[in-house]
C-alpha distance (Angstrom), angle and dihedral (degrees) to the residues before:
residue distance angle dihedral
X1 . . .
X2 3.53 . .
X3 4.17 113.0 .
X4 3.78 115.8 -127.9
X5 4.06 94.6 -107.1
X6 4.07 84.3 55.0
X7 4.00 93.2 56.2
X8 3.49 109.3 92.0
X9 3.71 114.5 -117.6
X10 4.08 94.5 -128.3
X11 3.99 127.4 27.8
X12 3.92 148.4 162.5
X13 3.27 112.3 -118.9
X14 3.95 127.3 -155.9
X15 3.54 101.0 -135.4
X16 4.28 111.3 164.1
X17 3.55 105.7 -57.5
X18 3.83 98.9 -24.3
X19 4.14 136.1 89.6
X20 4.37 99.0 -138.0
X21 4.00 109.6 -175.9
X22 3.19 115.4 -148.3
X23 3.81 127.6 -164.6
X24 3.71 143.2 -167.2
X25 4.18 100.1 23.0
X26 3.33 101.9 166.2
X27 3.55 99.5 51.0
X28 3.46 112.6 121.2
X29 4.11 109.0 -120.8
X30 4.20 89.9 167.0
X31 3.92 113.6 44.5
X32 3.99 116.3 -140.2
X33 3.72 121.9 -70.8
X34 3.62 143.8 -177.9
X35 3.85 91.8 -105.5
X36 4.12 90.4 36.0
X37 3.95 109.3 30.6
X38 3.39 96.8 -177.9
X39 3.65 97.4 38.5
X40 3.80 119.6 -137.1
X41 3.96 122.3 -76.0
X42 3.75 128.2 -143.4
X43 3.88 84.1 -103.1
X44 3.85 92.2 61.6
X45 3.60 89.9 53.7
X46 3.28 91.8 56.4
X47 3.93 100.4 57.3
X48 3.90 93.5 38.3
X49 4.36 78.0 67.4
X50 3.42 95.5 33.1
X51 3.98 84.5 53.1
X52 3.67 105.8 36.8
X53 4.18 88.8 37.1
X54 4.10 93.4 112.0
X55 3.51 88.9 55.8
X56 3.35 107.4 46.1
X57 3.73 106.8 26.6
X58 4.13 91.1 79.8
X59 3.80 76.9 71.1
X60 3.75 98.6 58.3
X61 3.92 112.2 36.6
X62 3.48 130.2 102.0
X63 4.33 87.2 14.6
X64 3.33 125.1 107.4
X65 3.77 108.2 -104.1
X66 4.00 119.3 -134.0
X67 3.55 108.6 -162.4
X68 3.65 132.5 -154.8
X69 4.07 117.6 -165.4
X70 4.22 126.3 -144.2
X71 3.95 86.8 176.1
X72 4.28 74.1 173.6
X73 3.21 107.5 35.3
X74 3.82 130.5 -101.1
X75 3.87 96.5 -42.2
X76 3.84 93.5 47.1
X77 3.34 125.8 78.5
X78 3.87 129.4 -63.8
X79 4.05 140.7 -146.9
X80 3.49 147.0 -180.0
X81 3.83 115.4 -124.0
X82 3.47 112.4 177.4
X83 3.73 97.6 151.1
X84 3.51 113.3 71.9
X85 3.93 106.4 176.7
X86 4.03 91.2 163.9
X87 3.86 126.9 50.0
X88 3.82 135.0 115.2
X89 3.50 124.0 -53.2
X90 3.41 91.6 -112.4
X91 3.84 99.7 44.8
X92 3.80 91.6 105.2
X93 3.92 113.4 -133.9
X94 4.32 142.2 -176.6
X95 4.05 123.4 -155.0
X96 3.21 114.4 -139.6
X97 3.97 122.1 -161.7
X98 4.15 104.1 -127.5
X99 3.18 118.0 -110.4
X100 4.14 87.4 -144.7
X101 3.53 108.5 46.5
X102 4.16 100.1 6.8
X103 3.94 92.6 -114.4
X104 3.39 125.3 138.5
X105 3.47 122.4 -108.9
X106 3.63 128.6 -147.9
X107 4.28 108.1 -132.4
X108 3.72 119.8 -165.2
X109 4.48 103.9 -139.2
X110 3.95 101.6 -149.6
X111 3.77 90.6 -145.2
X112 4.03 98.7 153.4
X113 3.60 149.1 12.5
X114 3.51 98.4 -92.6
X115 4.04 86.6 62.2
X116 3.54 99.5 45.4
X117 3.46 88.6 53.0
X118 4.62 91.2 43.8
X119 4.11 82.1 54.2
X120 4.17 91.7 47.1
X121 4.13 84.4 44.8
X122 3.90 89.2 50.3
X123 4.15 91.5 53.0
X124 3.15 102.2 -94.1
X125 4.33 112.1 143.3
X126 3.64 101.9 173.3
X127 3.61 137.1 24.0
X128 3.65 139.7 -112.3
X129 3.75 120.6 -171.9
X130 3.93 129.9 172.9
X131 3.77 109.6 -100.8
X132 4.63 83.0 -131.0
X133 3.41 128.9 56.5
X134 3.59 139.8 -121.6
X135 3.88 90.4 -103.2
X136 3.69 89.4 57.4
X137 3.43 119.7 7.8
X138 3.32 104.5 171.0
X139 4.28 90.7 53.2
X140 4.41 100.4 71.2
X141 3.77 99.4 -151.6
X142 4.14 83.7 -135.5
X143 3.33 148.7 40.3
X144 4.14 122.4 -131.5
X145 3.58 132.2 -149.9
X146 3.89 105.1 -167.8
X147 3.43 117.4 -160.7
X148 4.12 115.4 -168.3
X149 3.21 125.6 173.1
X150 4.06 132.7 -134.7
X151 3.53 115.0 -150.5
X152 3.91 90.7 -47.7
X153 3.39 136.1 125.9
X154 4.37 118.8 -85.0
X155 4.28 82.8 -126.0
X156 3.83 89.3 66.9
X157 3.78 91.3 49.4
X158 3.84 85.3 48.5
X159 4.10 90.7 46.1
X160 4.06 84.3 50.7
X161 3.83 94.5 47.1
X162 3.72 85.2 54.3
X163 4.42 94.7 53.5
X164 3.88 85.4 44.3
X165 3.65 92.6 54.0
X166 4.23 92.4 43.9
X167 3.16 95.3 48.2
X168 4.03 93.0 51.3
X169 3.48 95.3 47.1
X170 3.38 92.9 50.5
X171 4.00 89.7 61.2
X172 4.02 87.9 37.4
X173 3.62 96.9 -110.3
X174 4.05 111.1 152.6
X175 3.71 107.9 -127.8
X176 4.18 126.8 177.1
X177 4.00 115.3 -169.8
X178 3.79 127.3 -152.8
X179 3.98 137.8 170.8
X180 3.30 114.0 -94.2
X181 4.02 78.6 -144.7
X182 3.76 90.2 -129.5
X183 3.87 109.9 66.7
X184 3.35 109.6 -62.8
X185 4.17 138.3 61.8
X186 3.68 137.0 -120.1
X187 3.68 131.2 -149.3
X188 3.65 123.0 -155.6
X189 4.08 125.3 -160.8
X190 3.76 114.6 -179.0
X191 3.97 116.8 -116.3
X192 3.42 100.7 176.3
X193 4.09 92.9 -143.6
X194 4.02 85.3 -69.8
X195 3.98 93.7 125.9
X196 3.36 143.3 59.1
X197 4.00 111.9 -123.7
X198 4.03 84.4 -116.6
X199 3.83 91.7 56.7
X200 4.37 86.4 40.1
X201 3.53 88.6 52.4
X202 3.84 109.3 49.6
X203 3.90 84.2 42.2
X204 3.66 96.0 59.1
X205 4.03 80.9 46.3
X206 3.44 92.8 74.9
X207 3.84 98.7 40.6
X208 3.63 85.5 59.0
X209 3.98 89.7 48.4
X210 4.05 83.5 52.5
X211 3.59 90.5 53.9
X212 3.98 97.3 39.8
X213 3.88 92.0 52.1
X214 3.94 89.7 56.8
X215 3.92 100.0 38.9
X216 4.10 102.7 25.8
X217 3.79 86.5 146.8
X218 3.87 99.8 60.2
X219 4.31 96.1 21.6
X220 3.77 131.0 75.1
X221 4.22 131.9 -176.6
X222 3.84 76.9 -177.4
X223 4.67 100.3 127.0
X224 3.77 91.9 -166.3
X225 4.34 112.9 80.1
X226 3.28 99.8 -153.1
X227 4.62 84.1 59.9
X228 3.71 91.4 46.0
X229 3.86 94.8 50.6
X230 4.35 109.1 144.8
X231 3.73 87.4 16.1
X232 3.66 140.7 105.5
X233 4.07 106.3 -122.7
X234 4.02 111.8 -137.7
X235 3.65 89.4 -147.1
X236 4.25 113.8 -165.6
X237 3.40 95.9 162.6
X238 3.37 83.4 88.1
X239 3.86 89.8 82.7
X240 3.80 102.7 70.5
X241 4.19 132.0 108.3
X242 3.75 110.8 -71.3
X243 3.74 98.7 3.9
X244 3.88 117.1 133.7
X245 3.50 147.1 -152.8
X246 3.88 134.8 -173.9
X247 4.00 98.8 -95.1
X248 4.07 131.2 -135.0
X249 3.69 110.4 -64.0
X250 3.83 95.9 16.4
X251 3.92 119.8 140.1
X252 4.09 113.2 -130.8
X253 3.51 129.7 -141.9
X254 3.75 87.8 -109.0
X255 3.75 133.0 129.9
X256 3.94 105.4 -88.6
X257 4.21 94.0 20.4
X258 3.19 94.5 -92.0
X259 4.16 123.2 -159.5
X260 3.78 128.6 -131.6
X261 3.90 86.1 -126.0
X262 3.96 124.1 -158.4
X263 4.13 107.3 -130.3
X264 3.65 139.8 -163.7
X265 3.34 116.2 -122.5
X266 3.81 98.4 -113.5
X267 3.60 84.7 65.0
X268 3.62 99.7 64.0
X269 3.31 92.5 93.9
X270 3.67 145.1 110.6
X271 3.70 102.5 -73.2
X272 3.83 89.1 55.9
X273 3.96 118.3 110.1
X274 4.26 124.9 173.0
X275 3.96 79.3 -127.3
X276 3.65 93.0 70.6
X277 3.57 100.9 74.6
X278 3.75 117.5 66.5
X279 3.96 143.6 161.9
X280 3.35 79.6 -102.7
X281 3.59 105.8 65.5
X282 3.68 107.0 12.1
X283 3.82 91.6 101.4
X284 3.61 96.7 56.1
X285 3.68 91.8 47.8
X286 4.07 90.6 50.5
X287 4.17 82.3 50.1
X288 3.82 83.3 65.7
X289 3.24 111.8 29.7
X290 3.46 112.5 30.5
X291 3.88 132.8 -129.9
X292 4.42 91.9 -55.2
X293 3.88 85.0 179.7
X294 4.15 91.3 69.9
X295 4.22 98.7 97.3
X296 3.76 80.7 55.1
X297 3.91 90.1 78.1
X298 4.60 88.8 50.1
X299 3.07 137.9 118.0
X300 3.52 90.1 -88.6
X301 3.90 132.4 -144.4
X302 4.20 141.2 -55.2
X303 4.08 97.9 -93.5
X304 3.82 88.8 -170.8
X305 3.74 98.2 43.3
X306 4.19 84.3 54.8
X307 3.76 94.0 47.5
X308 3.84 90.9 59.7
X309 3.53 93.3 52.3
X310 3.90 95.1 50.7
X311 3.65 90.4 53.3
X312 3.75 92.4 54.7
């Protein structure tokens, strides 16, 4: 195996049909650590996607792709680019009318490998599709409990996760949780494009309600952080047009390169930490486990038949 200094700094890469250049592989984007000494280059973030790309690019196509750029890594600055008027000819993209000032905007479509590994090239580290698709954007294929903590402690976002996922089985509503690989959680419940992301929304609403009325000391619907402080935000907003989050198997801009990591539910527990889930080791873990995050993409679950039992 090649050592870092003997990796050239900028290549072509054969990727399918397409020629991607990439550029600037041995900069570092993680600095050393005691659990990475070396830290992680731009160059290993490229093969960790290039590697785990069959498993998490069913997550990614056909959605509109916001994407957020560490052209330096995770200490250097950051930006939003969610217009993206020039890119390959075949770097497949949608535009959108905004809903703010009625422009359209330009949306890269991560459809292959050889675009996952364009949006890694431009700076991107993790990844931030649309919950819909381009077939029916207005219909998210998924609804998301976020769970965001406020100067509180990752066990009481692991003691809410728990609530959220009693009180949906107990109204038979599938639900899959994974680390956000920052500090909070998300929890996923197939749709299957059935809903509008008004209807999604205001459902969601009154899980979090459910949850709030049995854990008001640890929970907030509060929007505003400085009302929420100690308490674990049950964020729903998250289920509106053109809102993102980092998806399954994406790396975070996090000390370590930490993963947003699909879980079982038996590990939801008290031993669980965001940290444990790296670039490093999220491979081996998928050799064993399996991709848990799968039912997400279903046909999802009876909305009406859920809201009668929560009424009861």
């Amino acid at each position: 195996m090649k050592t870092r200094e003997e990796i050239s700094d900028d290549v072509v890469l054969n990727i399918g049909k397409q020629k991607v250049a990439v550029t600037n592989l041995n900069k570092i984007f993680w600095p050393a650590t005691a659990g990475s000494p070396e830290g992680y280059t731009k160059g290993d973030l490229i093969s960790y996607y290039r590697e785990i790309s069959p498993i998490i690019l069913p997550y990614l196509k056909d959605r509109p792709e916001s994407l957020l750029r560490y052209p330096d890594g995770i200490n250097g600055l950051n930006f939003y680019h969610k217009d993206v008027e020039i890119a390959p000819k075949w770097v497949d993209s949608i535009n959108i009318k905004s809903e703010s000032d009625g422009k359209n905007v330009h949306y890269v479509i991560c459809q292959n490998e050889a675009t996952l590994v364009y949006l890694i090239n431009l700076g991107c580290i993790d990844l931030n599709p649309w919950n819909s698709r381009v077939d029916h954007l207005n219909n998210p294929d998924y609804m998301i409990i976020d769970l965001d903590p406020e100067e509180i402690g990752f066990q009481k976002v692991v003691e809410t996760a728990l609530v959220v996922h009693e009180v949906m089985e107990m109204v038979g509503i599938p639900n899959f949780p994974k680390t956000s690989g920052a500090s909070g959680m998300h929890i996923y419940t197939p749709l299957g494009a059935k809903y509008t992301y008004e209807q999604v929304r205001d459902f969601a609403q009154i899980i979090a309600v459910k949850v709030n009325e049995i854990l008001p000391k640890i929970t907030s619907l509060e929007r505003s952080p400085e009302d929420r402080k100690g308490k674990v935000y049950l964020d729903c907003f998250q289920n509106a047009r053109g809102q993102t989050l980092a998806a399954p198997y994406s790396v975070r801009a996090k000390p370590g390169a930490t993963v947003s990591t699909p879980l079982e539910w038996k590990e939801v527990n008290e031993k669980l930490t965001p940290q444990m889930f790296t670039m490093k080791n999220i491979m081996e873990r998928i050799s064993k486990v399996g991709d848990l995050y799968s039912p997400v993409l279903g046909k999802g679950f009876d909305m009406k038949k859920s809201l009668r039992k929560l009424s009861l």
